[in-house]
Each structure stands twice: as structure tokens, then as C-alpha cells.
C-alpha positions as CSV (number, residue, x, y, z in Angstrom):
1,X,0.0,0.0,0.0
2,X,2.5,2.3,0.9
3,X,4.5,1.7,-2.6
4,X,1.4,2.8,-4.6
5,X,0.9,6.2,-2.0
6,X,4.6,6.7,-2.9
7,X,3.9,6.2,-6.6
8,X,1.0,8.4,-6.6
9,X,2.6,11.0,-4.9
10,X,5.8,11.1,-7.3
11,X,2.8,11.6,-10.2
12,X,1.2,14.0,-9.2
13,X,4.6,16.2,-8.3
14,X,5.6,15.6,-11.8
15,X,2.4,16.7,-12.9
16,X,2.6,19.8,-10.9
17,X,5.9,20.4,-12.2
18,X,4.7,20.2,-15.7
19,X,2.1,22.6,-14.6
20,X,4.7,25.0,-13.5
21,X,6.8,24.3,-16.6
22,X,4.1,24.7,-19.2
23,X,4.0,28.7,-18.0
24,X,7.6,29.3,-19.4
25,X,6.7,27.5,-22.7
26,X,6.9,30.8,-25.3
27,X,3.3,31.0,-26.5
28,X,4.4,31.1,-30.0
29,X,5.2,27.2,-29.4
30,X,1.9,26.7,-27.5
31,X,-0.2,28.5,-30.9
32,X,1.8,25.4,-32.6
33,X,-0.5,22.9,-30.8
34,X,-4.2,24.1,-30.0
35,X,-5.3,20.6,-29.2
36,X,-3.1,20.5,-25.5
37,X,-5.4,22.3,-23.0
38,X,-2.4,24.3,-21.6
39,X,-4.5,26.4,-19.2
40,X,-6.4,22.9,-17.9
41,X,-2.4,21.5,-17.1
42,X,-1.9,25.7,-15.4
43,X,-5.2,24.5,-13.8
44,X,-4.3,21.3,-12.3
45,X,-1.1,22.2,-11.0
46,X,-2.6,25.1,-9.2
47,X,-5.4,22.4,-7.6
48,X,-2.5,19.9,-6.6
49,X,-0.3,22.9,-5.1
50,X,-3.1,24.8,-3.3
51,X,-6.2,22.4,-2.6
52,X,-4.2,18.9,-2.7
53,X,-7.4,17.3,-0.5
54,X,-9.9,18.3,-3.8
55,X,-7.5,15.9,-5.9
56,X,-9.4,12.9,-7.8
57,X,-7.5,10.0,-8.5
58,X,-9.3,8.9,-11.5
59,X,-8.4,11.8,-13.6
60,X,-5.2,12.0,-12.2
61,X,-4.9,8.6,-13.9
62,X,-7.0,9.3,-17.0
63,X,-4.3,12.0,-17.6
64,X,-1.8,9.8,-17.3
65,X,-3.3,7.5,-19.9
66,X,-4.5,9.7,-22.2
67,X,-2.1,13.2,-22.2
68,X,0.9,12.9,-21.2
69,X,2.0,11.1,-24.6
70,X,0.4,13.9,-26.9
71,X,2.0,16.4,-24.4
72,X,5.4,15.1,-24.7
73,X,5.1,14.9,-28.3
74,X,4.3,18.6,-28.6
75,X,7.1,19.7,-26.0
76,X,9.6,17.4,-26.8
77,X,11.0,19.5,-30.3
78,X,10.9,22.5,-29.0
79,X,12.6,21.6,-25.7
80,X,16.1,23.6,-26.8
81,X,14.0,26.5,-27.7
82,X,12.8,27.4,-23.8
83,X,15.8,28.8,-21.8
84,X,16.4,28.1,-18.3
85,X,18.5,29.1,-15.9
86,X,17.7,27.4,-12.1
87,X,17.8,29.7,-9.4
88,X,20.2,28.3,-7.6
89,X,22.9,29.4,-10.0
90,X,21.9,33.3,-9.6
91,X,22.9,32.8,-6.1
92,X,25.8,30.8,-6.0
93,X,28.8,31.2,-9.3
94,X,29.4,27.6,-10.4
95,X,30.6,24.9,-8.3
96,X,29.9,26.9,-5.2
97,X,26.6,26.1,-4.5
98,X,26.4,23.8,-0.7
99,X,24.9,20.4,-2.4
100,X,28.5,20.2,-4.9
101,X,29.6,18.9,-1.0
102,X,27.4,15.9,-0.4
């Protein structure tokens, strides 16, 4: 039992990520693809980070089943195109930062 709480949790962090993710997707790539509901993923990360109690499985795993693949398919070439920078490296120049010591 707790395997599959463990499992379910790491989903639905991924899927929050995404959701976080999708906002720095330029929208000239998201006009590319009309068919991914961009605000529903927005939406679902914001119900997962700020009302996780309101969360239904079952569409948790009918998004799994059905969108993830046509999401990747659409991200996945323009991947190089979104720049990122983590924050951590504003803050600390390179091979400074405290977790280069564990």
C-alpha cells in the first residue's frame, strides 16, 4: 500500500511540475498545438499545489493514460528552444553552490 501512496505522490509532483513548466513554454510554441489544454495542465497544477485534499484520482490517472503522450510529443521538439536558468545558480557562481559537498 505504501508503494502505490509513494507512486501516486511522485505523479502527481511531476504533474505539478509540468504545470509549473508549461507557463515558461513561449506561447508562440503553444499557438503550434491548439489541441493541448495548456490552461487545464496551469489548472491542475494550481489544484494539486493549493487544494491537494480536492484531488481525484481517476483523472489523475485518465491523464496519465490519455495526455501525457500527446504532451510530450508537442514539447519534446521545441525543448532547446525554452531557456532556463535554475535559481540556484543566480545565487551561488558555479561549483559553489552547498549540495556540490554531499
Amino acid at each position: 500500500m505504501i508503494e502505490h501512496e509513494i507512486l501516486l505522490d511522485g505523479i502527481i509532483l511531476n504533474l505539478q511540475i509540468i504545470g509549473e513548466s508549461i507557463k515558461e513554454i513561449p506561447p508562440s510554441i503553444r499557438e503550434k498545438y491548439p489541441d493541448i489544454p495548456w490552461r487545464d495542465i496551469i489548472g491542475l497544477r494550481n489544484i494539486i499545489s493549493h487544494t491537494y485534499y480536492l484531488i481525484d484520482i481517476d483523472i489523475i490517472w485518465n491523464i496519465i493514460e490519455t495526455e501525457i503522450q500527446p504532451l510530450k510529443t508537442a514539447i519534446a521538439p521545441n525543448f532547446m528552444q525554452v531557456q532556463h536558468q535554475p535559481i540556484y545558480s543566480i545565487a551561488y557562481p558555479p561549483n559553489s553552490h552547498p549540495f556540490n559537498s554531499l
